[in-house]
C-alpha positions as CSV (number, residue, x, y, z in Angstrom):
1,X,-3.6,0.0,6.3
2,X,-5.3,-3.3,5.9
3,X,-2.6,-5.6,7.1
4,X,-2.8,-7.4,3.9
5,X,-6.7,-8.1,4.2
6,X,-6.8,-6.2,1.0
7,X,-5.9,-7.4,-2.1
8,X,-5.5,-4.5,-4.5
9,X,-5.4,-5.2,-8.6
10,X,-3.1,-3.5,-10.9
11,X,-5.1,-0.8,-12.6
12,X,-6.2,-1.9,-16.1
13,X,-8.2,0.1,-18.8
14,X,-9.9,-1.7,-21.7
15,X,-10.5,0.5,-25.0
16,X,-13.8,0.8,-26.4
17,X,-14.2,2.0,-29.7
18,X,-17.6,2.8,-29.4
19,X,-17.8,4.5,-26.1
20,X,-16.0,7.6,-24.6
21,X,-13.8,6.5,-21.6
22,X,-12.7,9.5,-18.7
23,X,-10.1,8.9,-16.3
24,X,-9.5,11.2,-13.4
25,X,-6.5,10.8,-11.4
26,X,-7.3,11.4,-7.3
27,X,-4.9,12.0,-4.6
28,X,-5.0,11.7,-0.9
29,X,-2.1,12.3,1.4
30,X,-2.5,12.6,5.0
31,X,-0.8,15.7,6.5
32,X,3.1,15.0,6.9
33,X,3.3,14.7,10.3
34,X,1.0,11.9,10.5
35,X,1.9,8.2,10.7
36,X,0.8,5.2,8.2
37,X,0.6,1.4,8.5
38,X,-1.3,-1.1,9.6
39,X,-4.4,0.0,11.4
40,X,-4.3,-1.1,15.1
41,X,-7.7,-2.2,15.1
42,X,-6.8,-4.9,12.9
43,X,-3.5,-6.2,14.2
44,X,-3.3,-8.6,17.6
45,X,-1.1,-10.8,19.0
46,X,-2.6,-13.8,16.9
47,X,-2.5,-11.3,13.9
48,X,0.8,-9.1,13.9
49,X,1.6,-6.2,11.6
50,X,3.0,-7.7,8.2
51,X,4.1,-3.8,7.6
52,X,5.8,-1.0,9.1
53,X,4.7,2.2,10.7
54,X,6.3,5.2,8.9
55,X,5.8,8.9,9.2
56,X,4.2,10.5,6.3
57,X,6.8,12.5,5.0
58,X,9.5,9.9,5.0
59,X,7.1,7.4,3.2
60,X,6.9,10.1,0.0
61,X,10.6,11.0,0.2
62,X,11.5,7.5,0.3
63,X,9.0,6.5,-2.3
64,X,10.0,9.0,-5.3
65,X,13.6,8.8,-4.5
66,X,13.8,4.4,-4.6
67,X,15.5,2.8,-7.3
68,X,12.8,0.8,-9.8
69,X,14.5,-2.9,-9.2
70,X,11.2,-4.3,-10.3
71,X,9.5,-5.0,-6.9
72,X,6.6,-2.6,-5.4
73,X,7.2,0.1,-3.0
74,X,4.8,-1.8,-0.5
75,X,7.3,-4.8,-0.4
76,X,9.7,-2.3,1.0
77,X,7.4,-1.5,3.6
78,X,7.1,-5.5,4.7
79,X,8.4,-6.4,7.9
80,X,11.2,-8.9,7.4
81,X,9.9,-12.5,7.5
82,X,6.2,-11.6,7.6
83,X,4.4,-13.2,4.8
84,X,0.9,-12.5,3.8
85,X,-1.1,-15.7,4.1
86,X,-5.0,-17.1,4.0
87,X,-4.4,-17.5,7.9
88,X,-3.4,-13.2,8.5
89,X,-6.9,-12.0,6.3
C-alpha cells in the first residue's frame, strides 16, 4: 500500500530470562471483494506503482497456495522492471 515508502523488518523476538514476554498474533483482511495495492494517493506519473492491484480474494488464494522458492510473496506482487529506489520514497 505504501508503494515501497515503507520499509518493513522481519519480525525478531529477543529472549529475556528475566522478564515474561507475550506475543499476540493480529489479523486484518479486507472483505474479499475489495482491491489491494498501491494507494492512489501516493502514485503519479513522476512516481508510478512499483506493485500490482489485486482483488482480495485472489491475493489469499494465490498466497497460501505459492511454492516457497525462497523469495517473498510481495516480490511476486512487483511490477516487472520496477525497482524500489531512494528516488520512488
Amino acid at each position: 500500500m505504501s508503494n515501497g515508502a515503507y520499509k518493513s523488518v522481519e519480525h525478531r523476538a529477543t529472549v529475556n530470562s528475566e522478564k515474561e514476554r507475550i506475543s499476540i498474533a493480529m489479523f486484518y483482511l479486507p472483505k474479499f471483494e475489495s482491491e489491494i495495492g498501491p494507494a492512489v494517493s501516493l502514485t503519479s506519473p513522476e512516481n508510478p506503482p512499483l506493485f500490482k492491484r489485486i482483488g482480495v480474494k485472489k491475493y489469499v488464494e494465490d498466497y497460501f497456495t505459492r511454492d516457497l522458492d525462497g523469495k517473498s510473496y510481495l516480490e511476486h506482487m512487483r511490477i516487472s522492471g520496477q525497482k524500489v529506489t531512494k528516488a520512488s520514497i
